[in-house]
C-alpha positions as CSV (number, residue, x, y, z in Angstrom):
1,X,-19.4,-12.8,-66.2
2,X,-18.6,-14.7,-63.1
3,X,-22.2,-15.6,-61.5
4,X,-22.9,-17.6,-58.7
5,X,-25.7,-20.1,-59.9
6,X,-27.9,-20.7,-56.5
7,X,-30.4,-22.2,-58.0
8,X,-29.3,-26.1,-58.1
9,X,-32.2,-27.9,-57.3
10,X,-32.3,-29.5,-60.9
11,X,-29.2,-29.6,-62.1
12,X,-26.6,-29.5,-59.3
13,X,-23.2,-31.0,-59.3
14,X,-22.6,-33.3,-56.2
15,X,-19.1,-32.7,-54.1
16,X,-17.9,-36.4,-54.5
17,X,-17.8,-36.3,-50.3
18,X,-21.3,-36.0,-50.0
19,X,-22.1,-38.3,-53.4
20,X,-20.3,-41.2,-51.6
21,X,-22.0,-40.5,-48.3
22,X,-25.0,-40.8,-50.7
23,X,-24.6,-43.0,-52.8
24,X,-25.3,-46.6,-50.3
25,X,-28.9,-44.5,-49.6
26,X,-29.6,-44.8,-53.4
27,X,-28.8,-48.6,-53.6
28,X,-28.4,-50.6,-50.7
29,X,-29.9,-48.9,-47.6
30,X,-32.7,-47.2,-48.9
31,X,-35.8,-46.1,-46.7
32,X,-38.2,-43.5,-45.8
33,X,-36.5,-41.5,-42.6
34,X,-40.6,-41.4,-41.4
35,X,-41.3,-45.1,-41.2
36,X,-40.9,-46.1,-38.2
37,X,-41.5,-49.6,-38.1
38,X,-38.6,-51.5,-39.9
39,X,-34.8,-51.0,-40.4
40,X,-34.9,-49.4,-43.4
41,X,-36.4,-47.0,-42.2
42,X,-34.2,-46.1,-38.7
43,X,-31.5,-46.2,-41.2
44,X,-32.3,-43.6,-43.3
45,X,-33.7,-41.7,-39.8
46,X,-30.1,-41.9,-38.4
47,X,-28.4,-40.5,-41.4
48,X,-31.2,-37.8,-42.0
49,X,-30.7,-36.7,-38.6
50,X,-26.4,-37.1,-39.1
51,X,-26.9,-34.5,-42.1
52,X,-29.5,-32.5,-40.5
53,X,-27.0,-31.8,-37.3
54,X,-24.0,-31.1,-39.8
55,X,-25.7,-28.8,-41.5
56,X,-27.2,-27.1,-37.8
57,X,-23.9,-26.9,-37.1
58,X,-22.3,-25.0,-40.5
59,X,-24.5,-22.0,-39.8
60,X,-24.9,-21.9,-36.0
61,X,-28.0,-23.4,-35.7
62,X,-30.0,-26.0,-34.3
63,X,-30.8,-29.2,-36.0
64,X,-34.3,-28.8,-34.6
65,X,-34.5,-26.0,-37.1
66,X,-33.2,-27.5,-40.3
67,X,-35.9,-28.5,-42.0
68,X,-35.1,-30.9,-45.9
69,X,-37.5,-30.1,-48.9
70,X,-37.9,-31.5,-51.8
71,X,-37.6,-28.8,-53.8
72,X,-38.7,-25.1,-54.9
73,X,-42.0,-25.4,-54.5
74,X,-42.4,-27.5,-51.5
75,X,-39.7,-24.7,-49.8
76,X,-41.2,-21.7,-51.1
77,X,-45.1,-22.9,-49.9
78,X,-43.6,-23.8,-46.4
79,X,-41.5,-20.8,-45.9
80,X,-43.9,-18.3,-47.5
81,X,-47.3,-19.8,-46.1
82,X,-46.0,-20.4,-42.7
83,X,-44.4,-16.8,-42.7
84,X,-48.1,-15.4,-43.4
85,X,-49.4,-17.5,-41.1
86,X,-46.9,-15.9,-38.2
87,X,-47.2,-12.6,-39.2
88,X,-50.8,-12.0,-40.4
89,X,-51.9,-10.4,-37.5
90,X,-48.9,-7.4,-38.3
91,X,-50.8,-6.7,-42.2
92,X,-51.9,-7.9,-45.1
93,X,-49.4,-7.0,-47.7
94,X,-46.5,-8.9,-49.6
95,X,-43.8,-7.5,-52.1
96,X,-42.2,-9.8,-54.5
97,X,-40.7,-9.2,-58.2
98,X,-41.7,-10.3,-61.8
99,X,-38.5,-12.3,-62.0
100,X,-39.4,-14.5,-58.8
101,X,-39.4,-18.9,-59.0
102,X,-42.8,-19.8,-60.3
103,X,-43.5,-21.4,-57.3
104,X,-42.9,-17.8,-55.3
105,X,-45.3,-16.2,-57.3
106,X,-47.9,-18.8,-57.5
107,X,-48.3,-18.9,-54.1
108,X,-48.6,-14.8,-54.2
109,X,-51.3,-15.4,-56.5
110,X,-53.1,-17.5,-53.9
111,X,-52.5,-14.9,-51.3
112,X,-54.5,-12.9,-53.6
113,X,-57.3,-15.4,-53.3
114,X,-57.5,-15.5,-49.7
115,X,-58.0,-11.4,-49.7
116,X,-54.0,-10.6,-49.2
117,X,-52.5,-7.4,-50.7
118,X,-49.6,-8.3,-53.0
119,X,-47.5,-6.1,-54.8
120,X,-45.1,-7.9,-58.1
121,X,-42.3,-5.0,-58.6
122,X,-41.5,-5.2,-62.2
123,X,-37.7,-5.6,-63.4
124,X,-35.3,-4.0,-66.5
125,X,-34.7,-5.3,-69.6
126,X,-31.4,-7.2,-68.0
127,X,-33.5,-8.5,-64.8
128,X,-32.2,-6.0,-62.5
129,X,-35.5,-4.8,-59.6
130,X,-35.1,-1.3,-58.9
131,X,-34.2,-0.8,-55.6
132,X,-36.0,2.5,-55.3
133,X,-39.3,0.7,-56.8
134,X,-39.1,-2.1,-54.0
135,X,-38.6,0.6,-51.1
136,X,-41.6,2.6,-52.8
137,X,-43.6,-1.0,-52.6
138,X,-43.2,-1.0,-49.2
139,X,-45.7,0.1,-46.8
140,X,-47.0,-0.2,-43.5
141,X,-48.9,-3.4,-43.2
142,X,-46.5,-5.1,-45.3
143,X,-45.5,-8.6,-44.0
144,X,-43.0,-10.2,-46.2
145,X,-40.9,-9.2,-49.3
146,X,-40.1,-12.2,-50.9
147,X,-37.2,-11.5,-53.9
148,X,-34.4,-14.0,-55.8
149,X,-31.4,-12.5,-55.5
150,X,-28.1,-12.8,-57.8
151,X,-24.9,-12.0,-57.6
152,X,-22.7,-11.2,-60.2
153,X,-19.2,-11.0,-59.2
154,X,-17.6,-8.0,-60.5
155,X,-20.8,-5.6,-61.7
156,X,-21.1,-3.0,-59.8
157,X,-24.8,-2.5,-60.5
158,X,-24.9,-5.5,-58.0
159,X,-23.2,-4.2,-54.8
160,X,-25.9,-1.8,-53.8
């Protein structure tokens, strides 16, 4: 099986380029890029907003729109809980799978909470959502679909 693991926010290997354009933030010039008041800080500013512009500029976007989490759950609440916010006027339903991050389907659970319609479309044995099933989920008032998605190089059950 040749996969492609996406899911690196714990155990990622670092390309040594960006480790040693790293690697004087974790030792010598160390800051927070949001305080504003001393030099460590406009340091680690300036090279937030280096990386933030080189990534903008990798997928055609602005750097005004590249926004650096901390991790799953700190991405998923911001992108799932501001996309309700923007869109709640449009329904009241989400669609996500079984096999979604904790974090995903904590935050459905939530929704729930609050009086939000969400649908968790189950999986097979192997972890595969039934396309067909996730179409049938789908329904007028429904927001967001939320679902992980894998790729397994060579399985065809994977190209659809």
């Amino acid at each position: 099986m040749n996969a492609v693991y996406l899911d690196y926010h714990a155990t990622t290997p670092v390309d040594p380029r960006v480790l040693e354009a790293m690697l004087p933030f974790f030792t010598e010039r160390f800051g927070n890029p949001h305080s504003k008041q001393h030099a460590f800080g406009w340091d680690a500013r300036d090279a937030t907003d280096k990386a933030r512009g080189q990534v903008a500029a990798l997928i055609n976007a602005a750097a005004g729109e590249i926004t650096f989490t901390g991790g799953a759950t700190e991405s998923s609440n911001l992108a799932l809980k501001g996309a309700v916010a923007a869109l709640r006027s449009r329904g009241d339903h989400i669609v996500t799978a079984a096999t979604e991050h904790k974090s995903v389907l904590d935050v459905c659970l939530q929704f729930r909470e609050i009086g939000l319609n969400v649908t968790v479309v189950g999986v097979d044995a192997g972890g595969v959502i039934d396309l067909a099933a996730l179409r049938a989920a789908m329904r007028p008032g429904t927001i967001l679909v939320s679902v992980m998605a894998m790729y397994e190089w060579g399985n065809a059950n994977y190209h659809n």
